[in-house]
N, C-alpha and C positions, 0 to 999 in steps of 0.2 A: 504494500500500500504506500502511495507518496500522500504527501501533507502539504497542501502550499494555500499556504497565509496572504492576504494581500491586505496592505495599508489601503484607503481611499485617497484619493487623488486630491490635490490642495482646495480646501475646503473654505468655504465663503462661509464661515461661523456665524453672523447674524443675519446671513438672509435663507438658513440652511441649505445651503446646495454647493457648489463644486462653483472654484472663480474659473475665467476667464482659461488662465493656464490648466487648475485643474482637467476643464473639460478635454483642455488638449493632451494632456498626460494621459486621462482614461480614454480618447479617443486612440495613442502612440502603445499603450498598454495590448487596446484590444487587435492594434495589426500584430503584431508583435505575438500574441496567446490570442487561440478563439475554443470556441466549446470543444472544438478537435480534440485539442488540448486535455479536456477537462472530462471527466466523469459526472461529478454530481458538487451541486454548489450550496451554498450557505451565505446566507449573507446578513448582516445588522440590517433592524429596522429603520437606520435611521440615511435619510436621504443621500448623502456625501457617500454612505455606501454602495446602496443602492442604484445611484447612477454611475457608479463605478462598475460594478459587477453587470451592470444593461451592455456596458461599452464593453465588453470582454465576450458575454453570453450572447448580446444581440437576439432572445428571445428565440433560441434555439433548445434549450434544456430546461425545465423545469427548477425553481429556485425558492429555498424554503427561504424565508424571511424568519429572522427570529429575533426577539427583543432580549433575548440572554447573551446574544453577541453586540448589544449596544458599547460606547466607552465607558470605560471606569473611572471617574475622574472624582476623589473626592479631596477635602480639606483633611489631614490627620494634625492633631497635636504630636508635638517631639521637643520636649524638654521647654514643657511651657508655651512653645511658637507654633503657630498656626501654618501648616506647609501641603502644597500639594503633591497628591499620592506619585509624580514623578520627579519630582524637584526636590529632594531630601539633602539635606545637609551631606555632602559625600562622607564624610569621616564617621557617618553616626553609628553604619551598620558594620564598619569595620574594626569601630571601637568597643563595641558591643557584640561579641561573637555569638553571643544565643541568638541572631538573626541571622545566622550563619546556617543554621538547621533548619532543613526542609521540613521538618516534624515537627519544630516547635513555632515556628516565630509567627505563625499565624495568630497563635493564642498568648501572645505577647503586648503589652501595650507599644505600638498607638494601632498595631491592628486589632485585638480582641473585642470582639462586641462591637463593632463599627460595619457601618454600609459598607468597606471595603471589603471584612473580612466576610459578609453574609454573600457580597455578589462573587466571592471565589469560591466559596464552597457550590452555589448555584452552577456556578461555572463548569468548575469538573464533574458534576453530576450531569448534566445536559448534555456538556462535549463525549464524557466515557458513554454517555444514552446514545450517541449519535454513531461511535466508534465501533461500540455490540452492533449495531444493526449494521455494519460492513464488516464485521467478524469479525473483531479485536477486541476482547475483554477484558479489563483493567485487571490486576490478578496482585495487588499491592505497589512493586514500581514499576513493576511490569505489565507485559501485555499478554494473553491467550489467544493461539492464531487458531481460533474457533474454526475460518472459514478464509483458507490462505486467498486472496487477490493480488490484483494489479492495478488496482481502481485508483483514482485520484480526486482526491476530496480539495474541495474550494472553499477555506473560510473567506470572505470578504468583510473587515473589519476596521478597527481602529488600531491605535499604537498601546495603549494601555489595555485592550483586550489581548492582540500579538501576546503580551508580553505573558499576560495571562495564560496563555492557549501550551505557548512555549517552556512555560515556566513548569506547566503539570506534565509533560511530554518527556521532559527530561529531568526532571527531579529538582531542580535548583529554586530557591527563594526567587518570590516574585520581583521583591525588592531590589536584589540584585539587576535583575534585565533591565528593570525599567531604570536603572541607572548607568548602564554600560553599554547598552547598546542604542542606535536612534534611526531604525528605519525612517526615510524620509516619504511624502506624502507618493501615492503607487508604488511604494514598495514591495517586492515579494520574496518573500520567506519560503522557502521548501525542508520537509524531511522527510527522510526516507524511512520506513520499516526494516528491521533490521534482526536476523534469526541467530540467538545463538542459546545454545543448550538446550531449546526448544522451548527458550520465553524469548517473545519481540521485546525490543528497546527500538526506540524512535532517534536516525543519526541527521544531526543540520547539517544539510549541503551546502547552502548558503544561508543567506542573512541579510535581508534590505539591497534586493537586485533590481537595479533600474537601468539595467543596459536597455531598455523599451525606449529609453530616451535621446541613446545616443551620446555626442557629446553635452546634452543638458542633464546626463547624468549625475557630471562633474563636480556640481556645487557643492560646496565646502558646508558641513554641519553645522558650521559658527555662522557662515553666510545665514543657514538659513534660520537658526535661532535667534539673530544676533536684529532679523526683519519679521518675527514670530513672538505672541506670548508664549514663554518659555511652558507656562503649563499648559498650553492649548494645543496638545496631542491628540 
């Protein structure tokens, strides 16, 4: 089974939809991948995705919409200060190793009891819901190759969902991706299925490929944070 993850394409935040460039990123996305490409898709409810995932599909395959793949974006507290769930003070989580564990740090403040930490456990209930029904079943960090394929599954999402989707796939603190790594808007994410001892593990190919773009691939991360609110992933 392959995995591939798609950011939406630059996003017009208060008029909900895809700017100008956006349209042309998801318009360079979908020469670039078409449903050929693709087996079965998924996509956020929420528009920027939506017309992201039209430009790729073109109404050729059938596409669940789900509101479990919307962004994750909340306010947490961290030592008193008010921070958004991708903008963390970089030293906090390295200072603090118990957020280090995939097993614990969820039920750690500032995530325990927080919308953050209710929409990840939603998260991998949904996603492993979605995974049985193409024959891989969570099996602890692992996976059960119930029903071996070739299939390729389409999330079309946000950067704070990615990180989410990635974060359960390979075992690693949320926390950490969404601070180290920065797909940029049409990004695509891929992972492969991967057998050994007879449990699947999920391997990244890549990580934030916008060769769709060509040389507008190019732009520099700080270019584009630097013309971005930094929390508005």
């Amino acid at each position: 089974m392959k995995i591939v993850i798609i950011r939406h394409a630059d996003p017009d935040y208060p008029n909900n939809t895809l700017t100008k460039l956006g349209f042309k990123e998801a318009e360079m996305l979908g020469k670039k991948y078409s449903s050929k490409d693709f087996d079965y898709f998924y996509c956020s409810s929420l528009p920027r995705a939506m017309l992201t995932c039209e430009a790729i599909n073109k109404g050729k395959k059938p596409v669940e919409y789900c509101d479990w793949l919307q962004e994750v974006y909340f306010r947490i507290n961290i030592d008193g200060q008010e921070q958004g769930n991708f903008d963390y003070d970089p030293e906090f989580f390295l200072t603090h190793k118990e957020y280090l564990d995939v097993d614990k740090y969820m039920s750690l403040p500032p995530f325990k009891g927080t919308q953050l930490e209710a929409r990840y456990v939603e998260m991998c209930e949904k996603f492993d819901e979605v995974l049985a029904k193409h024959g891989y079943v969570r099996d602890g960090y692992v996976y059960k190759e119930v029903k071996p394929n070739d299939d390729t599954l389409v999330f079309v999402c946000h950067y704070g969902m990615m990180c989410f989707l990635v974060s359960h796939l390979i075992n690693l603190p949320y926390n950490l991706l969404s601070q180290y790594i920065c797909p940029m808007p049409s990004a695509l994410t891929m992972l492969y299925s991967f057998k050994r001892n007879n449990k699947i593990m999920f391997r990244i190919n890549c990580i934030g490929d916008r060769s769709h773009l060509g040389r507008k691939a190019n732009i520099s991360v700080n270019s584009y944070l630097d013309k971005n609110d930094r929390v508005k992933f």
